[in-house]
N, C-alpha and C positions, 0 to 999 in steps of 0.2 A: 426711544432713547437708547443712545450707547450702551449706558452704562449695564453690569452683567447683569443676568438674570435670567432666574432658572427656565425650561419647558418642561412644565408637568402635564400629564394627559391621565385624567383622573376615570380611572377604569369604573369605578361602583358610577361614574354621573353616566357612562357610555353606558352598562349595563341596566339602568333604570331610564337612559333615553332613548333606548332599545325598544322598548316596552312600549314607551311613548308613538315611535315610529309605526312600530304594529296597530296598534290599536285604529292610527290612521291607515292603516292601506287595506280595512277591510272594510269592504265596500257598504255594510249596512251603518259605517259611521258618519257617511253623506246624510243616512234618510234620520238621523235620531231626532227625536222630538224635545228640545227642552222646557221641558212642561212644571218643573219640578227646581226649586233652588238647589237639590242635592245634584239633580239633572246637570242643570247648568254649572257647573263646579267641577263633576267629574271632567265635563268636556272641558273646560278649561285649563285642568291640568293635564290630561292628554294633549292639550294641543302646546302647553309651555314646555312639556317636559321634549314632546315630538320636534320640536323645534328645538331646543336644547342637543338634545341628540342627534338632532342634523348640522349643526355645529360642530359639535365634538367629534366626529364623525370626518368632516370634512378637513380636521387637522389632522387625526391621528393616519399615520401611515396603514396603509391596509383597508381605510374606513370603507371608502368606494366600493370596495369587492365583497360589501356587506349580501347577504340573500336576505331582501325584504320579507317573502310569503315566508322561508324559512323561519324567522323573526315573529312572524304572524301566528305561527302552527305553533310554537312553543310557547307563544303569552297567553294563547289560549289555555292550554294546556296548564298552565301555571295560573291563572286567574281560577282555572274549576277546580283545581285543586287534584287532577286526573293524574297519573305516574307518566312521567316523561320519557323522555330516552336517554336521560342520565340526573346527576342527583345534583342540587344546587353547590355543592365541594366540586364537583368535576364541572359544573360549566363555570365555576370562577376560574380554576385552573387552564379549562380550557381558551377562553377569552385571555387571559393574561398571556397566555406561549404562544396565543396568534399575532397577539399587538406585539408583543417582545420582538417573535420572528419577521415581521414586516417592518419595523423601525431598524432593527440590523440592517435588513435589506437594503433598506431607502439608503440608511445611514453610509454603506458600501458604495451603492451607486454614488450619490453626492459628492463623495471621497475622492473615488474614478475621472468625473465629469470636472470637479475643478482641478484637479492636478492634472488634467490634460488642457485645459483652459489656460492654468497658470506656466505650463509646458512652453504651449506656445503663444502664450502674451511674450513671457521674459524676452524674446528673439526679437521683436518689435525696436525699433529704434526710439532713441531718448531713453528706452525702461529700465531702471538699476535695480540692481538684485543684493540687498544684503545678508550677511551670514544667515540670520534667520529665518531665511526665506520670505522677507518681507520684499513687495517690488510695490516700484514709485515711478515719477514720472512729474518733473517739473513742468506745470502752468506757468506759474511765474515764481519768481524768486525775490524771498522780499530782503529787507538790510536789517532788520532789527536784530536783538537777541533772537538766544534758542532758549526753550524753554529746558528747565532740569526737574527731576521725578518731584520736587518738594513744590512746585509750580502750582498753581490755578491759572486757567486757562481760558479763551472766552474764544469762540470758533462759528465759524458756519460748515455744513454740512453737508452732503447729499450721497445716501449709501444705496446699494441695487446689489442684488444676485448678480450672478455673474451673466446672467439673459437679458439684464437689462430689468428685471421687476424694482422697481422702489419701493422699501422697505418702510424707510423714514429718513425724514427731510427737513433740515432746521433752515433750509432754502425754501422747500415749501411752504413752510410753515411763517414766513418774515421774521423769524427772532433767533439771534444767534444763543447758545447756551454757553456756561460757566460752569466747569466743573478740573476737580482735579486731576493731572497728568497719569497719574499713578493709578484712579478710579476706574477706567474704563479697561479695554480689551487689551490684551499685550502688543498687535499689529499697532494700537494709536497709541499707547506708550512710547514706544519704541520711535517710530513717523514724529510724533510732537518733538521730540528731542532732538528729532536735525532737524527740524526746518524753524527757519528765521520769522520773525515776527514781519507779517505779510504776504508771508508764501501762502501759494494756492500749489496743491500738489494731487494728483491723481494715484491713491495708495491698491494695491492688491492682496489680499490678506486670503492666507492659507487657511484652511481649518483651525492649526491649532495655534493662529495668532488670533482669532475669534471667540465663537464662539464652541467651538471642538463639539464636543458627542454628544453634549446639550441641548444645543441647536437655541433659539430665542423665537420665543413666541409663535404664532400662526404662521407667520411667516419665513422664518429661518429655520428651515430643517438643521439633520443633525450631520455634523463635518461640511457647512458651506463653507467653500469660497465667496467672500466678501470683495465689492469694491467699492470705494468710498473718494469723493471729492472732499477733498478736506482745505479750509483755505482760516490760516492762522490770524486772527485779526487783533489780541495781544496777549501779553503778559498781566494777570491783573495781580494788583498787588493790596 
């Protein structure tokens, strides 16, 4: 859905599905015997949390360039209750100013890649470019009213990265949504208010008529460029 909503990447579930991860990638977890209902249980939650953590993992920036056996060598360690190579205060700190530094990073690049994107869309013919750096591009033009910020609105959809990835799609999905003008992203505030009731328009939205440094869910990192089919179907009153 449009409407805003935060990207949390919840450091303590990465750092206990950490654990979980290890526990899988050592090779005597192939041969264990579940003989035991206690047996059977610990495997269970190593393989929810393992899986958990290969989630979380796959969204936060930085996850990839995780070191498994590394991962391995210190749950052990922690499990025996053995002295580490540093104290559970410095690996929290640590994992935190790794994720911090790698989501800046992304967040930079993403920044880069759609203001060159949006660089040269704008040059494209048909594309308008308003004060706010919002650009469009009429499909069709419909006669009705425009909608004003105190409006509800009732729309079909279809948003992508700027690569082309679909995010989410009230096209895909067969049902158009209703919600208020004013409730969603500033790029579709702003697009809703000129176009006519019927317009189908092809919108391009900056970062920070989006989602900004936020970023939305698994899928929208943080400063994308958005592009969104949006086609106005009425006024609901």
């Amino acid at each position: 859905m449009i409407i805003m909503r935060n990207k949390i990447i919840y450091l303590l579930t990465i750092v206990l599905g950490i654990a979980g991860t290890a526990c899988q990638q050592n090779g005597a977890v192939k041969e264990v015997k579940l003989e035991t209902a206690a047996d059977s249980a610990s495997y269970a939650i190593g393989l929810l949390v393992g899986a958990n953590n290969k989630q979380q993992l796959e969204m936060a920036p930085g996850g990839a360039d995780m070191n498994i056996e590394t991962m391995a060598a210190a749950f052990r360690v922690a499990s025996l209750g053995e002295e580490g190579a540093m104290t559970e205060e410095d690996a929290n700190a640590v994992v935190r100013r790794f994720f911090e530094s790698a989501g800046e990073r992304e967040a930079q690049l993403n920044l880069e890649e759609g203001n060159a994107f949006l660089e040269q869309n704008k040059s494209r013919e048909g594309i308008q470019v308003t004060e706010s750096g919002l650009q469009y591009e009429i499909i069709t033009e419909g006669t009705g009213a425009k909608p004003t910020a105190e409006d509800q609105v009732r729309v079909h959809y279809h948003g992508t990265l700027t690569d082309g990835t679909v995010f989410d799609s009230s096209v895909d999905r067969g049902e158009p949504v209703v919600f208020g003008v004013t409730q969603v992203i500033p790029g579709w505030t702003e697009a809703l208010q000129l176009m006519p009731v019927g317009s189908k328009w092809k919108i391009y939205l900056p970062s920070d008529l989006a989602y900004g440094e936020r970023g939305a869910g698994a899928d929208i990192g943080a400063n994308e460029a958005l592009v969104f089919e949006v086609e106005l179907l009425e006024i609901v009153k």
